[in-house]
C-alpha positions in Angstrom: 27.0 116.5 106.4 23.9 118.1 108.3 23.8 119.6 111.3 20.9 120.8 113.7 21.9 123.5 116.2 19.1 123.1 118.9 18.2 124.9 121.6 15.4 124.5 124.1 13.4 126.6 126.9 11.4 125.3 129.9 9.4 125.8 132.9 12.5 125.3 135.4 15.7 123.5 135.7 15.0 119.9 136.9 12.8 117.0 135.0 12.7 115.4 138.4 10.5 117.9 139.4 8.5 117.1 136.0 9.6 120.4 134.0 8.7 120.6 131.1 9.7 122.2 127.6 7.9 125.2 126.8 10.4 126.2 123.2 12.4 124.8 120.6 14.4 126.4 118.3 16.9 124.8 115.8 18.8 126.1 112.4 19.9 123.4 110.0 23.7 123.0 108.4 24.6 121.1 105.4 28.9 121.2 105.0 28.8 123.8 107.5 26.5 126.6 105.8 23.5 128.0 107.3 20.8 126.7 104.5 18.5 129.1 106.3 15.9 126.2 107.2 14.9 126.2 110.9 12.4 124.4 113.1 10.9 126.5 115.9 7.7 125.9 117.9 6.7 127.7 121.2 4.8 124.3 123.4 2.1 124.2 125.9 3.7 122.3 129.5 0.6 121.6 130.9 2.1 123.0 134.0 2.8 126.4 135.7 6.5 128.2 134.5 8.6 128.5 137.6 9.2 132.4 138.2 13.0 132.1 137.8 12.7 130.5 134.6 10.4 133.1 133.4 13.2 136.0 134.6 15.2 134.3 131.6 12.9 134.0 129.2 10.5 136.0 129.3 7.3 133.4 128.9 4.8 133.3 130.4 2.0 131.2 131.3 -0.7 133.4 129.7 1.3 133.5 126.0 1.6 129.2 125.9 -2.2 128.6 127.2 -3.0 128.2 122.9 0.3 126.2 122.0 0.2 122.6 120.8 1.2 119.5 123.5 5.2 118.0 123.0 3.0 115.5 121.3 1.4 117.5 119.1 4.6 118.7 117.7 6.5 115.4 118.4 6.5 114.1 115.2 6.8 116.7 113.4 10.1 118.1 115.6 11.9 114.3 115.4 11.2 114.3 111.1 12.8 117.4 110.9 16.2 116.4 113.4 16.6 112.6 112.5 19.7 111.9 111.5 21.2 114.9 111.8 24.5 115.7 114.2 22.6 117.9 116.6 25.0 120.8 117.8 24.2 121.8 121.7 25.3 123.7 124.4 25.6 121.9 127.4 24.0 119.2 125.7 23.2 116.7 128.8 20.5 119.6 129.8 18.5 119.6 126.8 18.8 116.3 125.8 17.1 115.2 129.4 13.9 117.6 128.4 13.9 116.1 125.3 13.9 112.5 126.8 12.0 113.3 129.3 9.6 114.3 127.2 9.7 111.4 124.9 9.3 109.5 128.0 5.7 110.7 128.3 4.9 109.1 124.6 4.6 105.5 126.2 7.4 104.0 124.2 6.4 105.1 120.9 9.5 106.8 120.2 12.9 106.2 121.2 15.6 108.5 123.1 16.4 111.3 120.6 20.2 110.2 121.0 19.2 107.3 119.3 18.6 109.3 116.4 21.0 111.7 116.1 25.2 112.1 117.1 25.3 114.3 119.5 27.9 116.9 119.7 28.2 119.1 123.2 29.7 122.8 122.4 30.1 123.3 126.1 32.4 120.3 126.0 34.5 121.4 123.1 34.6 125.2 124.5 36.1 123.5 128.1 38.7 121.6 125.9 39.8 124.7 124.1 39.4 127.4 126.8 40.0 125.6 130.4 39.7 127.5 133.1 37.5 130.2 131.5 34.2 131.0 131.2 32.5 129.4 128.4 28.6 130.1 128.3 27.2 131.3 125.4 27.9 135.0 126.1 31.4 134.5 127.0 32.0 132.5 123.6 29.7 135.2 121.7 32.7 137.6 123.3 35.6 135.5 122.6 34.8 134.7 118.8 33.4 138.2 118.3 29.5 136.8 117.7 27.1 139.7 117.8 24.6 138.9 120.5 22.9 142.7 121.1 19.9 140.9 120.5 20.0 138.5 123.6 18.2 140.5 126.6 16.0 137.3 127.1 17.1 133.8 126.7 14.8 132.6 123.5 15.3 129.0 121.8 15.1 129.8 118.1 17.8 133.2 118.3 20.3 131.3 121.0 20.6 128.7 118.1 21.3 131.0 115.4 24.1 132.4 117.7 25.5 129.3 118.6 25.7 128.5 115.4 28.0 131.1 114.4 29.9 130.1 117.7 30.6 126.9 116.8 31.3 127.4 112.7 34.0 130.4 114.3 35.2 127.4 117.4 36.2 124.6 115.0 37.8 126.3 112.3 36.0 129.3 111.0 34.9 130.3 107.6 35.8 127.3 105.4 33.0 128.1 102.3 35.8 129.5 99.8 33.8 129.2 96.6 35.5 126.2 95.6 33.4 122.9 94.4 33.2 119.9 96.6 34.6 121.3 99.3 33.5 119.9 102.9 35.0 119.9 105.9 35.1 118.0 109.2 33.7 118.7 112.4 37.3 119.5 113.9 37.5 122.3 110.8 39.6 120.6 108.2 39.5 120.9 105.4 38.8 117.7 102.5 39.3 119.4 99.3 38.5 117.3 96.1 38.1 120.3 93.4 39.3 121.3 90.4 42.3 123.4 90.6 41.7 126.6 88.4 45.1 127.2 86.9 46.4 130.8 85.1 46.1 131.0 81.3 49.1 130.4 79.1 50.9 133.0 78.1 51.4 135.1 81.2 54.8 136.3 81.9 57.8 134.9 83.8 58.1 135.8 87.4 60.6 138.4 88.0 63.8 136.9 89.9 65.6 139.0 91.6 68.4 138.0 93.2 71.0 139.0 96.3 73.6 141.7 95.5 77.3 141.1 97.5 76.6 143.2 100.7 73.5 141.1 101.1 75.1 137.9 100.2 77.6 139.2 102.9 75.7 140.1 105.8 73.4 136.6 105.4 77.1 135.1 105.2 77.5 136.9 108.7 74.2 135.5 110.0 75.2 132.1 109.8 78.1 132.7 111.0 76.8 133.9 114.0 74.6 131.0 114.5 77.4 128.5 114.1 79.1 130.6 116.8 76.3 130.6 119.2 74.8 126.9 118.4 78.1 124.9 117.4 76.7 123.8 114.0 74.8 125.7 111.5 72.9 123.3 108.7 72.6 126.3 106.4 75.8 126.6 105.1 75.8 122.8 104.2 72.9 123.4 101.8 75.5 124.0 98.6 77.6 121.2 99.6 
């Protein structure tokens, strides 16, 4: 199972307005494990960054006058994502850069949900937290995420923390040294290993069983439930 956590930065907030990307940044999972592959490019917009944007992030117009075109890189970006689950938060924002874009390539490449499942963290988080705040920095909070780091908004670290996020959101650590083992995106566990079983040999487990006063105070227990409930299914068990 891969998985592409992807994050992106821009020149402002609306593609209507023709904004453009300006970062990616993605990390790559296979079974849920950080392989420690990522993708990251920093793009030229061919277009001023809007002032609020650059509040967030911190880039500026001067530091992407050298950086390659979306089409430079657009090739080489969509080798390194296709086919992978791509893992975003609030997913309908970045995806509608990303098509937008694509969009600008003439048709030669198609909708980059086309390519890849797409799985929205923001979604899951509203599922699982309703009613509470669930950006990134809340999450990092909740699951106990380090996020120090994250004075400016930047593509390639928000990915990294999100993916830590979302491992800790759907299920946690599931890598427990044991072969074969892989895992849905809900956090379950499909284990198909080998069972590694004590030697022969060992000794027997020591028994130890109930002495009369505690025999007689569980005897009182029961009876007490009986009294309370009408029927107690515990003393029926010797029958």
């Amino acid at each position: 199972m891969r998985q592409i956590v992807l994050d992106t930065e821009t020149t402002g907030l609306e593609t209507s307005q023709d904004h453009r990307i300006i970062e990616i940044g993605c990390v790559e999972m296979i079974n849920r494990k950080l392989t420690g592959r990522h993708y990251h490019q920093y793009i030229n917009p061919q277009r001023k960054v809007d002032e609020g944007a650059m509040e967030v992030h911190g880039i500026t117009d001067q530091f992407l006058e050298d950086k390659p075109t979306y089409e430079a890189i657009s090739a080489e970006f969509m080798a390194f994502v296709d086919g992978a689950d791509l893992i975003i938060h609030n997913a309908p924002f970045d995806l509608g850069f990303i098509n937008h874009e694509i969009a600008k390539l003439s048709g030669r490449v198609k909708p980059i949900d086309s390519h890849c499942k797409i799985i929205d963290t923001l979604a899951l988080a509203r599922q699982k937290h309703p009613g509470q705040k669930n950006n990134l920095d809340a999450l990092c909070k909740r699951y106990g995420v380090d996020n120090s780091q994250r004075d400016l908004h930047g593509a390639l670290l928000d990915a990294e923390i999100l993916a830590d996020v979302y491992l800790l959101m759907t299920g946690g650590q599931v890598n427990l040294n044991i072969s074969d083992q892989q895992a849905s995106d809900s956090g379950e566990i499909n284990q198909t290993s080998n069972i590694r079983r004590l030697p022969d040999g060992r000794p027997a487990l020591r028994v130890i069983t109930a002495n009369e006063a505690e025999l007689a105070s569980h005897q009182q227990k029961l009876e007490a439930i009986k009294a309370a409930s009408g029927e107690c299914i515990w003393q029926n068990l010797g029958e």
